[in-house]
C-alpha atoms as an extended CHARMM CRD file, in Angstrom:
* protein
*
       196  EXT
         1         1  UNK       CA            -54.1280000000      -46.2860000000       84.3230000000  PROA      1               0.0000000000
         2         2  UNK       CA            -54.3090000000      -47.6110000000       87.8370000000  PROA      2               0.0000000000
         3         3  UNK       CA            -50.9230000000      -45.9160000000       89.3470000000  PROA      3               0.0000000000
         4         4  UNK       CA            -48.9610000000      -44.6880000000       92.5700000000  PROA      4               0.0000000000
         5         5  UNK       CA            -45.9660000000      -43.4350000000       93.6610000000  PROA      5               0.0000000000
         6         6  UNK       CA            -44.5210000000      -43.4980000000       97.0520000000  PROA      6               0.0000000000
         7         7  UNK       CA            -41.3370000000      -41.6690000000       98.7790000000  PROA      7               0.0000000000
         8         8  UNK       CA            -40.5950000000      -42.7530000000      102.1390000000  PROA      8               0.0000000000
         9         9  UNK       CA            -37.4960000000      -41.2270000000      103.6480000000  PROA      9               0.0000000000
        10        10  UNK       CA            -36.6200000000      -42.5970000000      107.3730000000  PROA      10              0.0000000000
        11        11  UNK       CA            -33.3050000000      -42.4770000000      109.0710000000  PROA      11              0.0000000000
        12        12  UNK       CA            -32.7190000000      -46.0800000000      107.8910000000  PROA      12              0.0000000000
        13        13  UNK       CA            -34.0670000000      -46.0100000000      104.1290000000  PROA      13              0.0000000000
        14        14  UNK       CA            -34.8020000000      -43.8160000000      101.6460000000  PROA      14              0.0000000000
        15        15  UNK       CA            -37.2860000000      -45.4190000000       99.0090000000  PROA      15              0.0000000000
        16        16  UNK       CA            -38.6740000000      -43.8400000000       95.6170000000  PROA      16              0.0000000000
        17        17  UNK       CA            -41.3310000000      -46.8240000000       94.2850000000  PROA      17              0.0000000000
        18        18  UNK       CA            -44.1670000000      -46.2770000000       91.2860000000  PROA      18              0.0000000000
        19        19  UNK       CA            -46.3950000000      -48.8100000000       90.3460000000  PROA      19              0.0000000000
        20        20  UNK       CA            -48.6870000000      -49.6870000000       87.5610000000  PROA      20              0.0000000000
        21        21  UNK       CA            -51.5330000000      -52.1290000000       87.8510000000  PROA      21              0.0000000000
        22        22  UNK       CA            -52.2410000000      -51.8230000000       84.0590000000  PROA      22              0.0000000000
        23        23  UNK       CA            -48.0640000000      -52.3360000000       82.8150000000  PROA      23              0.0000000000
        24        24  UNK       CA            -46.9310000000      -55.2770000000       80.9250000000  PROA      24              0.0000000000
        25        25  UNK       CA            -44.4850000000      -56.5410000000       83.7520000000  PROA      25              0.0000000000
        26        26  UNK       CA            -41.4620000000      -54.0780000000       82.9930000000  PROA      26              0.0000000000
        27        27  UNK       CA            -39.4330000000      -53.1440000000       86.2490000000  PROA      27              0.0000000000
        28        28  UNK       CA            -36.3480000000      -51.2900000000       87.1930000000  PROA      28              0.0000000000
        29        29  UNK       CA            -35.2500000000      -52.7240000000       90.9850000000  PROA      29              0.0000000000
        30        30  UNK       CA            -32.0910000000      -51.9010000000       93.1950000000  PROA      30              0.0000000000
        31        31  UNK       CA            -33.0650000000      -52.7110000000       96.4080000000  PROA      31              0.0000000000
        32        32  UNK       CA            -29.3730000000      -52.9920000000       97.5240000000  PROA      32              0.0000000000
        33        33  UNK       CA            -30.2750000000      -56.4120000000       98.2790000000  PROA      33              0.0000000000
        34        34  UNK       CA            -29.7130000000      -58.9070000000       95.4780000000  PROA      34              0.0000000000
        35        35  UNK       CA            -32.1950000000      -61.7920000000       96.5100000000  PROA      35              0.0000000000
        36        36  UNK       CA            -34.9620000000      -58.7080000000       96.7770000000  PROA      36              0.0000000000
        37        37  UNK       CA            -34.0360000000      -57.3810000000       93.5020000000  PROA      37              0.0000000000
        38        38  UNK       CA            -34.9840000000      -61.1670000000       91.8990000000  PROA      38              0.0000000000
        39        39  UNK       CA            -38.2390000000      -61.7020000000       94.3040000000  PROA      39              0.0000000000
        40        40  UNK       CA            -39.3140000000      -58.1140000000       93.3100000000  PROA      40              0.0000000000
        41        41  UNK       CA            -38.7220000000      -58.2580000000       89.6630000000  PROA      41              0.0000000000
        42        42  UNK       CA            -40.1900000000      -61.9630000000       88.7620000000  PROA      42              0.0000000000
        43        43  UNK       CA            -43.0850000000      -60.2570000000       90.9000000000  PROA      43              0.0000000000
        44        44  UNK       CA            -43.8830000000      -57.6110000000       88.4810000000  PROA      44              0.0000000000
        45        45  UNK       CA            -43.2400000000      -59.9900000000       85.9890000000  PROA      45              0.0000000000
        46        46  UNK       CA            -45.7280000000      -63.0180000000       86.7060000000  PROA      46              0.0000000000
        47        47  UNK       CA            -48.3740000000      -60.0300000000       87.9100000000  PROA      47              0.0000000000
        48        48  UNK       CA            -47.8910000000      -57.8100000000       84.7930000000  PROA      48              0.0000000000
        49        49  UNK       CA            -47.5580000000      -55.0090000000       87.1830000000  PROA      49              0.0000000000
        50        50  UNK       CA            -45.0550000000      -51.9220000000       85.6370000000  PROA      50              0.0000000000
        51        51  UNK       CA            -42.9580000000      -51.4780000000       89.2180000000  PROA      51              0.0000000000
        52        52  UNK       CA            -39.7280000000      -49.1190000000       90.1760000000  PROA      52              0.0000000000
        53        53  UNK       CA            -37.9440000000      -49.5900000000       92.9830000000  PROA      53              0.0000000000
        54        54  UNK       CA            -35.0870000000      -47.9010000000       94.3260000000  PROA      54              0.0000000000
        55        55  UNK       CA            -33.6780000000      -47.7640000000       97.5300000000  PROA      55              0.0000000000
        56        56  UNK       CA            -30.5770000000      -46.6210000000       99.8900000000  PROA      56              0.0000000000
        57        57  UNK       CA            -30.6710000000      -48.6560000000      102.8080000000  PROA      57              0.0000000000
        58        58  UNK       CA            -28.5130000000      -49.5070000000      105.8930000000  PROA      58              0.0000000000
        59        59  UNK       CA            -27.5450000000      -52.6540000000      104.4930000000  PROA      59              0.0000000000
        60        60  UNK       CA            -24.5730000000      -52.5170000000      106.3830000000  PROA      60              0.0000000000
        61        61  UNK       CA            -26.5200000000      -53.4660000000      109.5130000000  PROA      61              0.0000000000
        62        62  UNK       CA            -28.7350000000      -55.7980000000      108.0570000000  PROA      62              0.0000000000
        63        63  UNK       CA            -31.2170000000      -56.0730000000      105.1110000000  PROA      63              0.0000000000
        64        64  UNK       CA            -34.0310000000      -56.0230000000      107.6650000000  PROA      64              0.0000000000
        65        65  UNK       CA            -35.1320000000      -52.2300000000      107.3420000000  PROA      65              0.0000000000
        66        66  UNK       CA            -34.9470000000      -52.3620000000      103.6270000000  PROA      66              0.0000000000
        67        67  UNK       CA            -36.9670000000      -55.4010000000      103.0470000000  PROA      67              0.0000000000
        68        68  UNK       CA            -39.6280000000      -54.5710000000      105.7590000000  PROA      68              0.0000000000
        69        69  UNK       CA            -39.9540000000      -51.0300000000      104.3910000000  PROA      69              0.0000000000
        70        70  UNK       CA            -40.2670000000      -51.9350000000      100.7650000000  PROA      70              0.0000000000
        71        71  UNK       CA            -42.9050000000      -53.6930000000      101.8380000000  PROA      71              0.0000000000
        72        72  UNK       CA            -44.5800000000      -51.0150000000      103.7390000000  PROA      72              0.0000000000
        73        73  UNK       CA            -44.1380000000      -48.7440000000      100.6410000000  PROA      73              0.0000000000
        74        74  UNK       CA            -45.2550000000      -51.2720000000       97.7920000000  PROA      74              0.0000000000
        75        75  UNK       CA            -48.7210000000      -52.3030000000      100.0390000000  PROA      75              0.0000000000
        76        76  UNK       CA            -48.9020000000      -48.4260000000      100.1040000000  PROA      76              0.0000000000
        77        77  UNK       CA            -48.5180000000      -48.2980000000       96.7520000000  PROA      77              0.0000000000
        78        78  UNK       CA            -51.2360000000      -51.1890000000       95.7210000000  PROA      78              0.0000000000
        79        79  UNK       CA            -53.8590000000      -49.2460000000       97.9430000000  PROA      79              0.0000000000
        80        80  UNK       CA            -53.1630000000      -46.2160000000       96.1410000000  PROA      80              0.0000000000
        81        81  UNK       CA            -53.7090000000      -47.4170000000       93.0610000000  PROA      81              0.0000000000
        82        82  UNK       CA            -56.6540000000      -49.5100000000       94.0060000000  PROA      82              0.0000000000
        83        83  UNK       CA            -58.0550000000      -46.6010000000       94.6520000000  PROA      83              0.0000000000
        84        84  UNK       CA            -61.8680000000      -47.6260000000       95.9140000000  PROA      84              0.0000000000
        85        85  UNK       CA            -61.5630000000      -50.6810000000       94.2770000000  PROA      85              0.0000000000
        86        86  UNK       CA            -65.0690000000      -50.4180000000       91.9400000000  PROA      86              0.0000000000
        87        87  UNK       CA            -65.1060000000      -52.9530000000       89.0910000000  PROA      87              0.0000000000
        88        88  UNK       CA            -62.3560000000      -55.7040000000       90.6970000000  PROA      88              0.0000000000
        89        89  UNK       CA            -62.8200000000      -59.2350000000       90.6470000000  PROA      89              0.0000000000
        90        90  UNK       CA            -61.5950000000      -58.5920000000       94.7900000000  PROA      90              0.0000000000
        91        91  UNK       CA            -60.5190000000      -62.4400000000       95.2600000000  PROA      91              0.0000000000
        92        92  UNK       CA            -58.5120000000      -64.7370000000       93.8670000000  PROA      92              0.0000000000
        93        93  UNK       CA            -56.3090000000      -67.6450000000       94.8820000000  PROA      93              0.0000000000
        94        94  UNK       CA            -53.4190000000      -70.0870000000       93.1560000000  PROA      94              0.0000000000
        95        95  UNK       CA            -51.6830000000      -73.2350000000       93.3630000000  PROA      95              0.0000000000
        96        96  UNK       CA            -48.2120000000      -72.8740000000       91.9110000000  PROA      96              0.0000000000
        97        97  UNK       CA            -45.7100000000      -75.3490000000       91.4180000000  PROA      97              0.0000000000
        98        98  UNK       CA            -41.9800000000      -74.2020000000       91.5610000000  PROA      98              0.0000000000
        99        99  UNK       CA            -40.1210000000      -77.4250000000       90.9840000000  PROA      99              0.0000000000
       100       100  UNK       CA            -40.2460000000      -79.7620000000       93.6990000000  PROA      100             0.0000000000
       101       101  UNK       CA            -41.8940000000      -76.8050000000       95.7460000000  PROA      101             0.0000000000
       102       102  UNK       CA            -45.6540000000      -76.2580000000       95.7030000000  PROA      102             0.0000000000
       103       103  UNK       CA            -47.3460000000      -73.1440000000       96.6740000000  PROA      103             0.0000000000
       104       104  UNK       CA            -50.9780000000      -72.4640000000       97.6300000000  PROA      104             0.0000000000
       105       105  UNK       CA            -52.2510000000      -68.5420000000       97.5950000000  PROA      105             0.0000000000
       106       106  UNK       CA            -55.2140000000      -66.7980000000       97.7500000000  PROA      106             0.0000000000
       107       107  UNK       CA            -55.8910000000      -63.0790000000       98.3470000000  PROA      107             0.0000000000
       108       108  UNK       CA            -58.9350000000      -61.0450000000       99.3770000000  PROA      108             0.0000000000
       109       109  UNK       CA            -59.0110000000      -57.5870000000       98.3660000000  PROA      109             0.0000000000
       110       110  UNK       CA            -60.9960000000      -56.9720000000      101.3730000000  PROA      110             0.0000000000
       111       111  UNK       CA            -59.9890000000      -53.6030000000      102.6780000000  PROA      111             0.0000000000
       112       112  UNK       CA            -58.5840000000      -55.2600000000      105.6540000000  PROA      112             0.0000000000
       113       113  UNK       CA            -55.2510000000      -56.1760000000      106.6170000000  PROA      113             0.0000000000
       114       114  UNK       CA            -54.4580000000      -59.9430000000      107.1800000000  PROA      114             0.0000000000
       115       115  UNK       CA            -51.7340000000      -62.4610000000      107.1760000000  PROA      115             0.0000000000
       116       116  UNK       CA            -52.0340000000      -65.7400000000      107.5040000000  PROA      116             0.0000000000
       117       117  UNK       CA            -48.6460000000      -67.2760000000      106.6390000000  PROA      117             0.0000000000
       118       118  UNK       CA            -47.7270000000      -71.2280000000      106.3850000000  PROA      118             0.0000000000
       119       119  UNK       CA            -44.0970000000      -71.5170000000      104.6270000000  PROA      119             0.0000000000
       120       120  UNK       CA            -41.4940000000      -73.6580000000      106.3570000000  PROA      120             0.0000000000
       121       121  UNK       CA            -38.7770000000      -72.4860000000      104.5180000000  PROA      121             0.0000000000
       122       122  UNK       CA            -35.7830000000      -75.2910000000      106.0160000000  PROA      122             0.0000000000
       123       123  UNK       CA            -32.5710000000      -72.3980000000      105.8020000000  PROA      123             0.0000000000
       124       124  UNK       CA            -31.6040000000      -69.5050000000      107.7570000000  PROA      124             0.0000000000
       125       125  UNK       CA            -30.1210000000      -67.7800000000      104.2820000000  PROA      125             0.0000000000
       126       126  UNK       CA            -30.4490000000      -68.2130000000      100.1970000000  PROA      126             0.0000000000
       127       127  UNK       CA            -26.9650000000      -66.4440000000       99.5170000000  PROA      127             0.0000000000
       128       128  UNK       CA            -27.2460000000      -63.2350000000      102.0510000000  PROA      128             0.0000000000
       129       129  UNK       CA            -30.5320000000      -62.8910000000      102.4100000000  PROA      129             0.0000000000
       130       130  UNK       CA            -32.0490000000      -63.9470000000      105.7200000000  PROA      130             0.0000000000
       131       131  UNK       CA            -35.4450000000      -66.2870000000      105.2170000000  PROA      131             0.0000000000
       132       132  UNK       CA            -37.0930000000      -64.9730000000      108.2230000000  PROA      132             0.0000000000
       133       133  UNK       CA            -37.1600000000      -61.7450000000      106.2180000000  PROA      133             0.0000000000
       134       134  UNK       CA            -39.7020000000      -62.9460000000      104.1080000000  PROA      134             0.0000000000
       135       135  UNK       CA            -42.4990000000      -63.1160000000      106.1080000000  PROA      135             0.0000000000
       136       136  UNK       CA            -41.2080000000      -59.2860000000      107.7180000000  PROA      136             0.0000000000
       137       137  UNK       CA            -42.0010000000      -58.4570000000      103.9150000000  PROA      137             0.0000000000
       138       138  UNK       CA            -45.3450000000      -59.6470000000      103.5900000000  PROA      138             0.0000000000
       139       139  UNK       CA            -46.5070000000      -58.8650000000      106.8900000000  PROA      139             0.0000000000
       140       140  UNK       CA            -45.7530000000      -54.7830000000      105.9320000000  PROA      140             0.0000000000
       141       141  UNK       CA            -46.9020000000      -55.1210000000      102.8470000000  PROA      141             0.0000000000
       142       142  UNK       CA            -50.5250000000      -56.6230000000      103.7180000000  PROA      142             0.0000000000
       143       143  UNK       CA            -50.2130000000      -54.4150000000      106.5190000000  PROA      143             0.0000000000
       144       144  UNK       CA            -50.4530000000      -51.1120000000      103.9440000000  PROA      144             0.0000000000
       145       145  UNK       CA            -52.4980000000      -52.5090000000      101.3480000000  PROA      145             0.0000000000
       146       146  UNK       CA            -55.1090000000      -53.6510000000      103.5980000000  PROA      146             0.0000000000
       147       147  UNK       CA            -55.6330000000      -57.1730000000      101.7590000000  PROA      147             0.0000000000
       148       148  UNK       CA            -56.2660000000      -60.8540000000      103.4450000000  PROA      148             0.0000000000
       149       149  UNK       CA            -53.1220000000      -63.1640000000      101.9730000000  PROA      149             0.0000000000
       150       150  UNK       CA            -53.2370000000      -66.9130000000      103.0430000000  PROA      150             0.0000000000
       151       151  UNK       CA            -50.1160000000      -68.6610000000      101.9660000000  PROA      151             0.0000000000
       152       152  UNK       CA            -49.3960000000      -72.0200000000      102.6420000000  PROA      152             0.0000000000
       153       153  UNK       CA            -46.5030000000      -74.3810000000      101.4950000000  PROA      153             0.0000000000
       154       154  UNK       CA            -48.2970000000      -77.4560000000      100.0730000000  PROA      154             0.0000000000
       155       155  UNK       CA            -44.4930000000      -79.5780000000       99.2310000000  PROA      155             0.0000000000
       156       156  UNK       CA            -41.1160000000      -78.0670000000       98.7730000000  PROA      156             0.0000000000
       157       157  UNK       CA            -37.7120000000      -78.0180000000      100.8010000000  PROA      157             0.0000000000
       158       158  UNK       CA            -35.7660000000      -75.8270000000       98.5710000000  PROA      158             0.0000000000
       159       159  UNK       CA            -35.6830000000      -72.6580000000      100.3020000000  PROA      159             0.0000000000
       160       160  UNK       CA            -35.1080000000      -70.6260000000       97.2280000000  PROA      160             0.0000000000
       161       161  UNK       CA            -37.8480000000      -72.4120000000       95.4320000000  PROA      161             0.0000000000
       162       162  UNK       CA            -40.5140000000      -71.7380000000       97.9460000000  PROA      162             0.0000000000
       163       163  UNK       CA            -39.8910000000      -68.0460000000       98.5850000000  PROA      163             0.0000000000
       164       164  UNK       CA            -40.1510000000      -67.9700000000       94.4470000000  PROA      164             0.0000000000
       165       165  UNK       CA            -42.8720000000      -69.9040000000       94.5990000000  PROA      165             0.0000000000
       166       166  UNK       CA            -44.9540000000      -67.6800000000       96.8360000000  PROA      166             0.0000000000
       167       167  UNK       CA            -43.6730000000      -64.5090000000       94.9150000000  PROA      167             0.0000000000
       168       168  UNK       CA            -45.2370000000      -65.7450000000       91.9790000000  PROA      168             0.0000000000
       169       169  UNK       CA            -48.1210000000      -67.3300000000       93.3470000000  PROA      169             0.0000000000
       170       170  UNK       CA            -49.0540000000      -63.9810000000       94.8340000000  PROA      170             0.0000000000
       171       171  UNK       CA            -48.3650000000      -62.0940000000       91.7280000000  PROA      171             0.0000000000
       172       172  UNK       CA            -50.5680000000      -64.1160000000       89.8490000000  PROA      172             0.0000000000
       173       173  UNK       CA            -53.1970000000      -63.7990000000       92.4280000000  PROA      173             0.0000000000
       174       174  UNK       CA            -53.0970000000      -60.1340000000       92.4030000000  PROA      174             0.0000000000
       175       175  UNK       CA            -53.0930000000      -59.6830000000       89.2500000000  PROA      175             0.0000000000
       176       176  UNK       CA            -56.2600000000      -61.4000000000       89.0200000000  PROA      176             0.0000000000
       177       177  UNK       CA            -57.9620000000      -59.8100000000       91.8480000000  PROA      177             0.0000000000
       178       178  UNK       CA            -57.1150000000      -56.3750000000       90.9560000000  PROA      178             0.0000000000
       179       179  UNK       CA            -57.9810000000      -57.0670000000       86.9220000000  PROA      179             0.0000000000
       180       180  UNK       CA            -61.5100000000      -55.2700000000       86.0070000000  PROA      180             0.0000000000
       181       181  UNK       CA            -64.4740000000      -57.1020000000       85.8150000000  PROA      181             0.0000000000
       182       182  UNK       CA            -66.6750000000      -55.9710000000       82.9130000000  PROA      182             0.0000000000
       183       183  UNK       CA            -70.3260000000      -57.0840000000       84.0050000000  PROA      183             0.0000000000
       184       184  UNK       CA            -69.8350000000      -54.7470000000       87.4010000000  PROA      184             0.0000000000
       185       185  UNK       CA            -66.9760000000      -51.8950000000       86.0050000000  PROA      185             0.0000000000
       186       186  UNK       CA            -68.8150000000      -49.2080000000       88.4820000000  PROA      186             0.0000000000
       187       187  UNK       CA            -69.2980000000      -51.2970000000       91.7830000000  PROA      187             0.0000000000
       188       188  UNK       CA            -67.7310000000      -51.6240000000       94.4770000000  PROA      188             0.0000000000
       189       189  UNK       CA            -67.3730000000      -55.3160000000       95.1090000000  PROA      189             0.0000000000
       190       190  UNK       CA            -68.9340000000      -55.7380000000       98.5480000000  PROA      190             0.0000000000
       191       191  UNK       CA            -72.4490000000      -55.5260000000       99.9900000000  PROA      191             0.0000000000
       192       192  UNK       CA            -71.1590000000      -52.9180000000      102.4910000000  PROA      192             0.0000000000
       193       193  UNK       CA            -70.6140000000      -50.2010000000       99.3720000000  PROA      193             0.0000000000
       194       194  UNK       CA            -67.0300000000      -49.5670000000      100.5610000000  PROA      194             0.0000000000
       195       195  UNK       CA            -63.8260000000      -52.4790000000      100.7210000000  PROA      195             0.0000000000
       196       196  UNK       CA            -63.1480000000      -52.0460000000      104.5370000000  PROA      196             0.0000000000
């Protein structure tokens, strides 16, 4: 089983997180911030990932420090359990409708970090979460797991709908690109030997 586990105490957050490539999308998530909590659990969900989450944050300031470094610890987490990556299909991409939203993804497995990141999401807030936040998110996570995400919003104007829909979208796509492929289980998927 492809797994991790990451502790990352700062003077803002303390974080315990496992992950499972290999689960059957079962998660446990307190985040302290409700709005995470659903992104974080339909993510483990729609990527069959097993994830735990738990976190004591300074969400009295501001949910900034625990969504940014929940981010930082689940992209540490992914590269973790990548391990050197030998045997994954290394890219794949989605369109993903969410209602009246659509969602394009795709993800490269590449070894290096980069975001390219095209939602217009139309509200400062869905409840008390601040929007902004989710591009903090996925900037720190790409950042640690050393993957290329393009996302781009295709349709949509429901806030809520479009952060889901990218959630998903990029669950789906991992789960894909991390899955094994048979015909090549012992190589590394790059001409270089080495995902970097």
């Amino acid at each position: 089983m492809r797994s991790s586990e990451i502790r990352r105490k700062t003077a803002e957050t303390d974080i315990v997180l496992t992950l499972c490539l290999d689960g059957t999308g079962r998660s446990r998530v307190d985040t302290g911030c409700g709005f995470l909590n659903h992104m974080l659990t339909l993510f483990a969900k729609h990527g069959r990932f097993d994830l735990d989450v738990v976190c004591h944050g300074d969400t009295e300031v501001d949910d900034h420090h625990t969504v940014e470094d929940i981010g930082i610890c689940l992209g540490m987490a992914f590269a973790q359990a990548l391990g050197n990556g030998a045997g994954i299909f290394r890219y794949a991409s989605q369109i993903l409708p969410m209602d009246e939203a659509l969602i394009l993804c795709a993800v490269d497995l590449s070894g290096r970090a980069h975001l390219a990141y095209d939602l217009e999401i139309p509200t400062e807030k869905v409840g008390t979460f601040d929007t902004e936040l989710t591009e903090e998110f996925l900037a720190a996570f790409v950042r640690k797991a050393n993957l290329t995400l393009h996302l781009r919003q295709l349709a949509g104007k429901n806030s809520h709908h479009i952060i889901e829909g990218a959630f998903k979208a990029l669950a789906r796509s991992l789960a894909q690109a991390v899955a094994i492929d048979e015909r090549y289980r012992d190589e590394i998927p790059s001409t270089k030997g080495v995902l970097s």
